[in-house]
Each structure stands twice: as C-alpha cells, then as structure tokens.
NUMIPA-84298 format. One record per residue: residue in three letters; x, y, z of N, C-alpha, C in turn. Coordinates in steps of 0.2 Angstrom, whole numbers, plus 2048, in hexadecimal, padded with zeros to 3 digits. Layout:
REM NUMIPA-84298
ALAXYZXYZXYZ/...
This chain:
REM NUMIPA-84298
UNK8047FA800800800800804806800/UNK80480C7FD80680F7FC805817801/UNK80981880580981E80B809824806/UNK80682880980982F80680783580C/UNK80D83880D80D83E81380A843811/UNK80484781380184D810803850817/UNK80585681580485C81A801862819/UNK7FB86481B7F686B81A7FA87181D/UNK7FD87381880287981B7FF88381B/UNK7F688181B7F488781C7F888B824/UNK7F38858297F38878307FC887833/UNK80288182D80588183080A88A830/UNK80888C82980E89282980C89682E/UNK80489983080189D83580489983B/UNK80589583D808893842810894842/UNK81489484081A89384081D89C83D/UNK81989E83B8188A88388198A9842/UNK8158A98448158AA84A81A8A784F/UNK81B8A284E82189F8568258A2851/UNK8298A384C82F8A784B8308AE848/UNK82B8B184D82A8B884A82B8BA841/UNK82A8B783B82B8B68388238BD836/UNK8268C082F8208C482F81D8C2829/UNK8148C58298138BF8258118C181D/UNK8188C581A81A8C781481E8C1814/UNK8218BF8188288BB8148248B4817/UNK81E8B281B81B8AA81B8198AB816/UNK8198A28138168A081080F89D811/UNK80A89C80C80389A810800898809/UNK7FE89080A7FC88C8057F5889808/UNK7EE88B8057E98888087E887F803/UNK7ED87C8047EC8778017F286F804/UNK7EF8698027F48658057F98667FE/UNK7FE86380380586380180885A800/UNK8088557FB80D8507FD8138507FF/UNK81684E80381E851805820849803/UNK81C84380282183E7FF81B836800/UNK81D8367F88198307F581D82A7F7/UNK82182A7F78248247FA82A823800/UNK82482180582582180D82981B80E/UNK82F81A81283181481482D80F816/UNK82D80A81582A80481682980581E/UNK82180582181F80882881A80C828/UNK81980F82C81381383081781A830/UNK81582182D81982782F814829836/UNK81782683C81282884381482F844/UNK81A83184781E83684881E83D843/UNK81B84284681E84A84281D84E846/UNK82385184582485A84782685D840/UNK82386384482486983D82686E841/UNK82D87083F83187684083587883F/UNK83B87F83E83E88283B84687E83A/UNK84687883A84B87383B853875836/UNK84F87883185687A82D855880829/UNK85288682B84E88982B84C88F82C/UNK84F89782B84B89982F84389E82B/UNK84489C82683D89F82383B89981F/UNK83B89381F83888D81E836886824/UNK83188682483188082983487A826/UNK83587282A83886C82883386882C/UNK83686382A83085D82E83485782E/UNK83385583483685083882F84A837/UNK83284483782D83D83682F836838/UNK82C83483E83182E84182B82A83E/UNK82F82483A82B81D83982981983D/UNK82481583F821811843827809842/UNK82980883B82C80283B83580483C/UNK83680983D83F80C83F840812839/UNK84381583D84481B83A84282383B/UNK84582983B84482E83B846831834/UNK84483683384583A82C84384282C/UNK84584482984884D82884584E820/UNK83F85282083D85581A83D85D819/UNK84485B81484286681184286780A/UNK83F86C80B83D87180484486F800/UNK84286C7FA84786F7F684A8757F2/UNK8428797F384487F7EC8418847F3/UNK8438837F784088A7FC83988A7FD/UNK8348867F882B8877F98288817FC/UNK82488380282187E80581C878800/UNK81C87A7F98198767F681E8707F2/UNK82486F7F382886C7F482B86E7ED/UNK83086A7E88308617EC8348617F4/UNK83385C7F68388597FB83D8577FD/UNK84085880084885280184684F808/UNK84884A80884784480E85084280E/UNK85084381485884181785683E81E/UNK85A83881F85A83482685F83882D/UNK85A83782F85E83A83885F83483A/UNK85A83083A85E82983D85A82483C/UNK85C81F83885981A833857811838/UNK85581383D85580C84084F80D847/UNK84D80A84984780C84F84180E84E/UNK83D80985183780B84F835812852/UNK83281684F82F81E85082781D852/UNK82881E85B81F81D85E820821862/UNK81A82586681882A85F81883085E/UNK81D83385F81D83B86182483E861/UNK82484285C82A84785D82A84D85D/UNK82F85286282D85686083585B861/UNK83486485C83986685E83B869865/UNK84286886684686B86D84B86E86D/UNK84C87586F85287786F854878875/UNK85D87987586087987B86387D87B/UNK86388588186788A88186788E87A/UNK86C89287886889787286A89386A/UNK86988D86B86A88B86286288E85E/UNK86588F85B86289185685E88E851/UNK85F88885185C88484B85987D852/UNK85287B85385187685685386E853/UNK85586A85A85686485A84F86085A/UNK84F85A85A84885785984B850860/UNK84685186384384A86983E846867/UNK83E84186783A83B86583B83486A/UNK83683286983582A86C835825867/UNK83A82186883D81E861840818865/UNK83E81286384280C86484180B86A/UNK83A80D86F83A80D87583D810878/UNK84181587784681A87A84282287A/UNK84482687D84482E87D84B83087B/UNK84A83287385483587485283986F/UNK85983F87085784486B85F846867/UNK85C84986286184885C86485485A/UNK86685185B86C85685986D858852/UNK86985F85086786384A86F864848/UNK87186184287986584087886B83F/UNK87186E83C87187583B87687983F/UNK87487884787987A84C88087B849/UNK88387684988B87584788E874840/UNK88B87383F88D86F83688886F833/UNK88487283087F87382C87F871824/UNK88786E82288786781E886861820/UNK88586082588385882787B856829/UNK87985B82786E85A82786D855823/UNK86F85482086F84D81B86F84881F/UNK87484B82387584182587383F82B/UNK87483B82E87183783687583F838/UNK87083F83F87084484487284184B/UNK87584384E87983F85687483E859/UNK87483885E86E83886187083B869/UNK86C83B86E86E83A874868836876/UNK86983387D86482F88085F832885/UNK85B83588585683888C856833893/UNK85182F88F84E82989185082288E/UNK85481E89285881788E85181288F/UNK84E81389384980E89784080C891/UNK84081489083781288E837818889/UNK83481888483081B88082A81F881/UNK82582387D81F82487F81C825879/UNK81382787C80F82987680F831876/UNK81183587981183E87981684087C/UNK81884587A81D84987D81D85187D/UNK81F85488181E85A88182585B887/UNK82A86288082E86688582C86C889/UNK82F86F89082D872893830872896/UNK83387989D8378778A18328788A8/UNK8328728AC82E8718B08308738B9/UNK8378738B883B8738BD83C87C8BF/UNK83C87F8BB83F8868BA8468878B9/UNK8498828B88508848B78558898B1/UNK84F8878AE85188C8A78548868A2/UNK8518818A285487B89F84E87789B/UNK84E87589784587389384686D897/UNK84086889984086189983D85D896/UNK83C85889683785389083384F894/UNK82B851893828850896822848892/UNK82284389382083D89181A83A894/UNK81483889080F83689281082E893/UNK80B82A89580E82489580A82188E/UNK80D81A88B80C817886808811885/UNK80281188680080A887801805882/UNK80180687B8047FF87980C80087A/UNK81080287B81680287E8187FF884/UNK8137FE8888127FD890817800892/UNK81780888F81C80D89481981189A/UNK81C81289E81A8178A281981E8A1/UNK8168228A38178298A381D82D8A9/UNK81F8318A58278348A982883D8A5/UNK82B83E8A98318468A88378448A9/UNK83B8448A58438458A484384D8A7/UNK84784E8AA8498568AC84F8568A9/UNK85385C8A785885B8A285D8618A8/UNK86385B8AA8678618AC86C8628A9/UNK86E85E8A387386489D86F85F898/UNK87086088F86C85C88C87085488B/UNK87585288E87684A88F874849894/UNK87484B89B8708468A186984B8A2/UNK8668468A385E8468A685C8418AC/UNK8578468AF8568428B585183F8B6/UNK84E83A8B38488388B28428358B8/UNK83C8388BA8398368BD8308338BB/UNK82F82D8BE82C82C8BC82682D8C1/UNK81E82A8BE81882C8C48188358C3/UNK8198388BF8188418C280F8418C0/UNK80E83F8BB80683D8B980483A8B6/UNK8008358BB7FC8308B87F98308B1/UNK7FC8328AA7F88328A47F782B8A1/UNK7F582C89A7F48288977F882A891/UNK7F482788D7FA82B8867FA830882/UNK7F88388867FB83C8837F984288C/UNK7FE84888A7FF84C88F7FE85388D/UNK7FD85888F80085F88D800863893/UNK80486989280586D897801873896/UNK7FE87489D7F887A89F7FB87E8A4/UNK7F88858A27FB8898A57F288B8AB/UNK7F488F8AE7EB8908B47ED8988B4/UNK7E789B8B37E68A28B47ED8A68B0/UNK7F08AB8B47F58AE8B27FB8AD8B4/UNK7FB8A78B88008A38BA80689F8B3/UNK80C8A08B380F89C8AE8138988AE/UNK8108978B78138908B78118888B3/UNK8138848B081387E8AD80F87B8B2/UNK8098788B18068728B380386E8AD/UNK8028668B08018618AA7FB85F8AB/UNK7FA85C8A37F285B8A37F08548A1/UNK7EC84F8A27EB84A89E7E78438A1/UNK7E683F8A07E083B8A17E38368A5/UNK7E18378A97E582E8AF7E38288AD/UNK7E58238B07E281D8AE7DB81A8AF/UNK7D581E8B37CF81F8B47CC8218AC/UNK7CE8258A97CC8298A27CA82F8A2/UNK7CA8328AA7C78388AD7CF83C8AC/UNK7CD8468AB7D18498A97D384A8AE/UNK7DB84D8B07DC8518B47E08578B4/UNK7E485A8B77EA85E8B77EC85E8BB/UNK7F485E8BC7F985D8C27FD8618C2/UNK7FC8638C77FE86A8CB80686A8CC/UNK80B86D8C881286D8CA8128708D1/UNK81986A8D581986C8DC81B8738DD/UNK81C8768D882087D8DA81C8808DA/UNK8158818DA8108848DA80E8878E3/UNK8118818E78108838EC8198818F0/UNK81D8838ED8258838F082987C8EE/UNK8268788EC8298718EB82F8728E4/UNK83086A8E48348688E08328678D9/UNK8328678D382E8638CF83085E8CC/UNK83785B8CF83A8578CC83684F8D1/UNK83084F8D482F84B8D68278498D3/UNK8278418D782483D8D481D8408DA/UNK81683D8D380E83F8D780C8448D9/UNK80D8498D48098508D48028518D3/UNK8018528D97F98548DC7F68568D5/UNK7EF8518D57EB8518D17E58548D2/UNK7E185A8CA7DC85E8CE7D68598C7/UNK7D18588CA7CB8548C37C985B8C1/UNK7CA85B8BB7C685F8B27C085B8B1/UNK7C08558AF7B98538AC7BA84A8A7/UNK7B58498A77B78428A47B984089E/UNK7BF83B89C7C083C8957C4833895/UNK7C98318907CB8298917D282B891/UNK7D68268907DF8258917DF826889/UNK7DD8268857DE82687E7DD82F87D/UNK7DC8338807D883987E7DE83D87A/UNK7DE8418777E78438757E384C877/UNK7EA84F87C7E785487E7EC85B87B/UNK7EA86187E7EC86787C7E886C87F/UNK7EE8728807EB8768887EC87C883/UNK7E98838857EC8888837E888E885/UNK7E78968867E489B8867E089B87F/UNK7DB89C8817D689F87C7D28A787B/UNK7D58AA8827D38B08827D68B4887/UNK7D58BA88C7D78BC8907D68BA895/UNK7D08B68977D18B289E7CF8AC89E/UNK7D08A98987CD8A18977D389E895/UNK7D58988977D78918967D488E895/UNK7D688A88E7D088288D7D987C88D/UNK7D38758917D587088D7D286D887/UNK7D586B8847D186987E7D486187E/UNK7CF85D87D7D085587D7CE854875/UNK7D284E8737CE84C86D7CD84186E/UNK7C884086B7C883B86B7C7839864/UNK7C683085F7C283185B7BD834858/UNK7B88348597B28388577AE83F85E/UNK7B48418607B08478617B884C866/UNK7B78538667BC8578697B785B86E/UNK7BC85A8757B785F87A7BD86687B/UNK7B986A87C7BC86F8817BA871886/UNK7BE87188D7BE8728947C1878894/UNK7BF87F8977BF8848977C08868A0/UNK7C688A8A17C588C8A97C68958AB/UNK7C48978AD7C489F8AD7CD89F8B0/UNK7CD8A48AF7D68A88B07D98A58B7/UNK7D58A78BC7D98A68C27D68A28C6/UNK7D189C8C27CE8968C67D58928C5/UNK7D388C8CA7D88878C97D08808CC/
C-alpha cells in the first residue's frame, strides 16, 4: 500500500509567522495540501514535528517511522509547495509516537526529542555546528535509556532555566509516565509517578499565574491537573503531584491547554468522534 505524507500548510505558516516573529510579507501561506513524499519507507509515518530546523524563513519537518527510523524533510527550492528532500537523522528504531522540537541555551536552530526504540533521546541539529552535515545521521543523546512514550511535551518545570521533557505514559508500550529534568543536555534526572496519565499530557497554566502545571487523564479516564510543587514552595523534581478533577474523559483522550482570552483558560480534549472544551476563569483553580 502506498503512504503518502500530506501536510496542510495553511494554519501551519500562521503558526510558525508568529513563534518566529517572522512578518507576514516574508510568510508564506498555502490554503492547500502539500505532498511532501509519495514514497514513505516501508512503515507507519507516526511521528511529526514542524519547525524551523534548518531554517530561518522556512519551516522543515521531522517524521519518525513506526517500523525504525527518523527523517528530516526540506524545501528544495525555498517553497513550501516543495519538492522535498528527505535526509536520515537516524535510520534504525522504531518511532512511537511523538516528537518534538528542543532547544538548549541560545542555539539557534532547534534539535528534535523523540521516543524512538523505546527510548527518549534527542538528536543534535548540525545546523548548530556544521550546517553541512544536515544530510546526514544527527548525534543522538540518551534522555531516558529505560521507556519510551506516547506524548511529550518540553517545558521547564523546575525553574532552573533549563527546558525538561515531559512524558505521558504509553500504554501499548507498557511505559510509564515520567519528567526527565535536564541538568545539562547529557544528564537528566528522571522521575517517575509525577502524574498519573495516560497517553497523552499537556501543560496548563491557572489564571495569571506562569507557573507550569500538568494536565491529563489518569488511569480512571477522569481529567485532572497537577499542581507543580512549587506552587506552594516545593520541589518539582518530585514524584505525585497533588491532583485537582476537571471533568470526565478516557486514557486515550489526546490533550491541549491554552488561553483563549483575557481571563479564560480552556482544556481542550480530543477523542475519536468528538472534542470537548473545559473552560476555567483567570484566577479560579
């Protein structure tokens, strides 16, 4: 059977116009799909992130295989309408399910974190250093040697000024859910138990508070949010963060948090047939 990767790159240029203060003379904006590649490696493309990876007035897209494999798609001719180049960051592992970009300190071109071969490991963008070797396999490092996951999300949870990688748990992976805290980008501290989710996680913010709390569906299928200890003086490099109930939902739900206005927060859950919004006023918790 024959895969083909489309990417709708209307919402993505408006997206990415914005996180790179890019103005929107010089975005580009295609209200149509895009092939980026008719002939997929043998496997499942689970895995995408989109971001400025090589790049700074064109996005790229990263794509981990479900049967091994990571891969790096760029414009050829400068237009999002392609064609394509497909180059390997790393040709072996299977890619389950989620990758995303990460930087560390002031690099300027982002690296990519992924769950790959059971592992959390992230791959080191040559743009950084050698910006002829994008082509080829990208160094990895190891986050997490133990487990993989189904979500991830960076964020720095601790306040150190250091991003960490935050991991839902995997249930056909029979992985657990955990945070790597990163205290340079080779060693991480990994603990697990911070919140009971399921396979997917995102981070919410309450009222006009900016501090990081986590969100997501325990093993019940009821939502929750959990409250970084630092909210009330703690640590947050620990495990079992006081949990507050949202509302009911399954382990499968795949989430996303964000402001929607001047004093609204929504969570927003998706499942197969149907997406809710939970909505909470500014300074409720």
């Amino acid at each position: 059977m024959l895969k083909v990767i489309h990417i709708f790159f209307s919402w993505v240029s408006a997206i990415f116009c914005a996180a790179a203060a890019v103005s929107v003379a010089q975005a580009q904006s295609i209200a149509t799909d895009v092939v980026v590649d008719r002939h997929v490696p043998l496997g499942e493309p689970l895995e995408k992130a989109i971001d400025y990876f090589t790049s700074k007035s064109l996005p790229s897209i990263v794509v981990g295989n479900g049967r091994g494999g990571l891969y790096l798609y760029r414009s050829k001719n400068g237009d999002l309408r392609g064609p394509w180049l497909r180059s390997t960051i790393v040709a072996s592992g299977g890619a389950y399910e989620r990758a995303r970009a990460i930087r560390f300190g002031s690099e300027e071109y982002p690296n990519v974190v992924a769950s790959i071969g059971n592992r959390i490991v992230w791959f080191d963008n040559p743009m950084n250093s050698n910006p002829a070797a994008v082509a080829h396999h990208w160094r990895a490092h190891v986050v997490n040697p133990q487990h993989g996951c189904h979500d991830i999300r960076v964020e720095d949870l601790d306040g150190d000024g250091k991003v960490d990688v935050v991991c839902s748990g995997a249930i056909s992976l029979r992985a657990p859910e955990f945070v790597a805290f990163q205290n340079d980008p080779d060693h991480w501290q990994v603990v697990y138990d911070v919140a009971d989710v399921g396979d997917a996680i995102a981070i919410l913010r309450v009222g006009s508070d900016p501090l990081p709390h986590l969100v997501g569906s325990d093993p019940t299928g009821k939502i929750f949010w959990y409250e970084n200890p630092r909210a009330k003086g703690g640590n947050a490099r620990t495990p079992h963060w006081v949990k507050h109930y949202i509302g009911p939902g399954n382990v499968g739900n795949s989430f996303a948090a964000g402001k929607l206005g001047s004093d609204k927060y929504a969570v927003i859950t998706a499942a197969k047939k149907r997406v809710d919004v939970t909505l909470t006023s500014g300074g409720n918790r």
